[in-house]
N, C-alpha and C positions, 0 to 999 in steps of 0.2 A: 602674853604667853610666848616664851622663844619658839623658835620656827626650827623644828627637827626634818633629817632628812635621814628616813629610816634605808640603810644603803646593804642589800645582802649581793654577795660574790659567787659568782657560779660560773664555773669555767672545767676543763677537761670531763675526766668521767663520771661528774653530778648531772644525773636530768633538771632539767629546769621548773619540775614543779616542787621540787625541793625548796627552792627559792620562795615560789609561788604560796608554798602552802604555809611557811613561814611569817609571808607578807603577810598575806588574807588573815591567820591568826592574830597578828598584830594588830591590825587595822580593826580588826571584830573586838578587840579589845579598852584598845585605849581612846583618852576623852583630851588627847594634848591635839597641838596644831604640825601634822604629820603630811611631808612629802613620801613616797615613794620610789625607787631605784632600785636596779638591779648591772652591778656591775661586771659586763660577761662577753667572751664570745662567741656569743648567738645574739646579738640585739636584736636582730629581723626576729627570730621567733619569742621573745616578751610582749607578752599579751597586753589586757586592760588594767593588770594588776600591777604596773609598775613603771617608769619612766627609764627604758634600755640607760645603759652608760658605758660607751666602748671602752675596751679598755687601753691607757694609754704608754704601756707595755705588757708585753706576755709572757709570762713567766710559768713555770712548775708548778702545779698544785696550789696550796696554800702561800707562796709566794706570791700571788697577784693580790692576795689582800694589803701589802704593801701600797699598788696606788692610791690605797682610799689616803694617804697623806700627801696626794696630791692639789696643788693650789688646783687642778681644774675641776675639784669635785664640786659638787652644790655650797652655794653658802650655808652658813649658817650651823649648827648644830650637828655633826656627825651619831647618827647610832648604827654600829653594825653587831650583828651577829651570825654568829657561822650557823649556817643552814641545816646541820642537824641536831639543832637544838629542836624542843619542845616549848613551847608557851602554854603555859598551862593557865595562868592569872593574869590581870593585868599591873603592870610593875610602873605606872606614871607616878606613884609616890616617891621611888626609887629615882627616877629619871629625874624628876625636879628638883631632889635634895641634892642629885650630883650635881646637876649644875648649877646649883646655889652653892656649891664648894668653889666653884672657879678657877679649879687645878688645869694643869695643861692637859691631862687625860685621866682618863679614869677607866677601871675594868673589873673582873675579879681575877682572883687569885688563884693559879694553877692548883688543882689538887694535891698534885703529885712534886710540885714546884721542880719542873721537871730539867733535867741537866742542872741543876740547880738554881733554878731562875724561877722567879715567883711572879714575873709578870706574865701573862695571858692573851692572846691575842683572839679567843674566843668571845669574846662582848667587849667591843670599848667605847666610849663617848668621849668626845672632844671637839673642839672647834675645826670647821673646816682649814687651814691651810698652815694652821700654826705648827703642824708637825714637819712642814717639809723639808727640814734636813732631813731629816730620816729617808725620806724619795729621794732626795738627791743622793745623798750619798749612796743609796738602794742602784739610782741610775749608774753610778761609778763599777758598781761590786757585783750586777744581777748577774751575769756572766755565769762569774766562777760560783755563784749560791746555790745554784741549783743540788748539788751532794753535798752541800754542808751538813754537818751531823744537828739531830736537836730541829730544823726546820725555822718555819719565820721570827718566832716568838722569843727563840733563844737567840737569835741574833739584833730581833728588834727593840726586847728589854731594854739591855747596856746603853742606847741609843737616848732615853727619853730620861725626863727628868722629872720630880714632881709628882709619881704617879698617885692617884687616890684608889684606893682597893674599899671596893663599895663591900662585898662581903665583910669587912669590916666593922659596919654602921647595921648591914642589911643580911646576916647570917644565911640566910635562907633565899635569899633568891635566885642563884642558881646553884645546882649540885651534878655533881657528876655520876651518869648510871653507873660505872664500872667502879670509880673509889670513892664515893660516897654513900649509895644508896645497896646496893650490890652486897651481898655475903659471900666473903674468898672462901674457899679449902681446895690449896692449891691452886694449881687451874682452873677450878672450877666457879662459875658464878652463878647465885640464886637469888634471881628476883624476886622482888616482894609484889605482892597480890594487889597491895594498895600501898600507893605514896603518901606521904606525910601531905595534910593537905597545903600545909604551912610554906611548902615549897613554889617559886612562882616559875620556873626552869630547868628544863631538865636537860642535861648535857651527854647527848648520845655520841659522841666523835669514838671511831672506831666499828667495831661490833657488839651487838646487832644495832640494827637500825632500827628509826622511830617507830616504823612501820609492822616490825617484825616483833613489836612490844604489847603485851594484851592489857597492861596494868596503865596503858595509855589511854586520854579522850579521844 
């Protein structure tokens, strides 16, 4: 069984049990061969749920997800996910077919395929160090990114090659609260009392948060 190193990023205005509760979901879930990481700075306060990872530059918000394509991350099998996601089910079915695909990386697909970009920087898997152009040239550019329009995802798209979009294969394993599950009229959004159980992820980035969700476990 390959050696996953499940790596969540938590830096600026996330508290750190975001990360935390994330983990602990994960780990209550799944039956693969799973490291634990959290890449942040506060490593002094990561608890027993996780293995600190300073970070090895600092950046703006969602731009520090960028170092996880650093050769200094863990070997072996990257899995990251942004910390307001939901775990609802366990997704090792998912995890195994992707990397029995052998692609450079793999994610899903932006809802919104936003600025016009369809890759995602909210779930990816890939092998630890094989993305590092991407750092490096991340190294050259972090400077002037930080007001880039569009944020990580639309600058880190263009970058990679090969991507594999698991929602493709796996429809349903993650969705997004706001444009997938959500009823628009206008500005207005109305959640549902119960989620489709079918669903193994739920993607709260924005408002509200996990916590502020009744239709959640």
């Amino acid at each position: 069984m390959p050696k996953i190193n499940f790596i969540t990023v938590c830096t600026d205005r996330y508290p750190l049990v975001y990360a935390e509760k994330i983990t602990r979901q994960f780990k209550k879930l799944t039956n693969l061969n799973v490291e634990y990481f959290c890449l942040t700075d506060r490593p002094r306060d990561i608890g027993d749920w996780a293995t600190p990872l300073e970070l090895p530059v600092k950046s703006d918000g969602w731009w520090n997800k960028v170092n996880l394509f650093s050769s200094d991350m863990p070997e072996g099998w990257i899995l990251y996910l942004d910390i307001d996601i939901v775990i609802m089910h366990s997704f090792d079915e998912e995890i195994l077919w992707t990397i029995s695909q052998d692609q450079n990386l793999a994610c899903i697909s932006d809802a919104i395929h936003w600025m016009g970009e369809k890759f995602s920087s909210s779930l990816m898997l890939f092998k630890s160090g094989t993305q590092e152009h991407v750092y490096k040239k991340f190294m050259t550019e972090h400077n002037s990114l930080a007001t880039r329009d569009g944020g990580d995802q639309v600058w880190v798209g263009p970058q990679l090659s090969n991507i594999l979009y698991i929602d493709e294969q796996y429809p349903n394993l993650k969705k997004n609260l706001k444009f997938n599950v959500a009823q628009r009229n206008g500005d207005q959004l109305t959640f549902p009392a119960l989620l489709d159980p079918t669903i193994k992820m739920l993607d709260c980035g924005g408002r509200p948060k996990p916590h502020e969700l009744t239709m959640l476990p």
